[in-house]
Each structure stands twice: as C-alpha cells, then as structure tokens.
C-alpha positions, 0 to 999 in steps of 0.5 A: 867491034862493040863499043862501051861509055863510061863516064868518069868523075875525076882525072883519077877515074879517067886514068883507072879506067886507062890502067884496066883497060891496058891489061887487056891489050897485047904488045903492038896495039895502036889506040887513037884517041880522039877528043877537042882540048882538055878533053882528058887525052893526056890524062886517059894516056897517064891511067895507061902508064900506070897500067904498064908500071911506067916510073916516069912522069907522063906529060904531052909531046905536044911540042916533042911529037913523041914521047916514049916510057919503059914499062912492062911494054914500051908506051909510045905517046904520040901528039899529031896536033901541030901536024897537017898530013899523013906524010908529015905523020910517016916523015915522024916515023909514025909507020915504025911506032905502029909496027912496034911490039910495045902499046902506041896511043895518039891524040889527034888520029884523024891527022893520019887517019890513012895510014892507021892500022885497021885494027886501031883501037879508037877511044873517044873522050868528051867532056861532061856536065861537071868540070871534072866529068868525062864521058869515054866511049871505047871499044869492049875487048874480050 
C-alpha cells in the first residue's frame, strides 16, 4: 500500500488530519498506531472522533485499556502500553474489537502485533523539529 507523510504544526492539524482520513475508512477498520510518548496518538485518535461525531470527551485508556464512543460508527480506542503479550491482548477481547463493525485504532500494536488483521491500517507519528510539530506517515486509501 502507498504510503504518504504529512507534517503537522499543531494538535489541531494533526486531529484535521485524523477527521479527513476517518471519511475514507469502512465499518471494521483496525489502524495501529505506532509512535514513542507524546508523540500525538491520542491526539490523531481525538481528530478521528471528530470525524465519526463522537460528543464525548476522547482521552487515553492508558490505565482502562479500552475506551469505546458512539459516533455515526462505534471508536473503540485501545492502549496496549501496560501489556506484554498478544495473549494478554486476546484475554482483553482485542479478537472481538477487530472483528467489530465499528473503527478500532490501537497505540502500541506491536504488543499484539500477531494477531493483527492483515489488513490494518499502520499510521506512524514521530515528533518533528518544533514542539507542536508531527510528522505522520500513513497509508494513502483510494
């Protein structure tokens, strides 16, 4: 799959971003995003709510593990951080969440990176020269 790098100037650009790229994504999609701390994956994750009209506020499930919003799709927002495993992942239900109909984004994939669809959508964030900068390479979908 092509991929394209955007950089971004503030959270604001990073979370546009998010929101255009969730129109072109279908019910069922899995985006693993990958990135060191403060990199902005929370942020990117807020840009997709706002995407899907999500009302709620969107913050980490860092100590949750999962946090789900209601949106013209379901978000399922999954933070594999604290975990060591792929089956520490599927005792989580993570096997349910990618076989869901709704969008399900998770920071720290390569937790799980086995049993990952084939098909996810791997978006990487780094940070850039400026504080508020991000670079985000992501895959194109047509």
């Amino acid at each position: 799959m092509k991929q394209r790098t955007k950089l971004t100037h503030s959270p604001e650009e990073t979370q546009t971003l998010a929101a255009e790229l969730v129109t072109t994504l279908a019910p069922g999609a899995v985006l693993a995003l990958h990135g060191e701390l403060g990199a902005g994956k929370t942020c990117f994750v807020q840009g997709l709510a706002q995407g899907l009209k999500v009302q709620q506020p969107v913050s980490s499930p860092t100590y949750t593990l999962v946090n789900e919003y209601r949106g013209h799709l379901a978000l399922f927002h999954i933070d594999l951080y604290r975990l060591q495993t792929a089956d520490q992942a599927l005792d989580l239900g993570l096997d349910e969440y990618l076989e869901g109909d709704g969008i399900t984004v998770i920071e720290w994939p390569e937790r799980a990176a086995s049993v990952l669809p084939e098909n996810t959508l791997h978006i990487y964030l780094e940070h850039g020269e400026q504080a508020d900068e991000r670079r985000i390479r992501m895959p194109i979908i047509t």
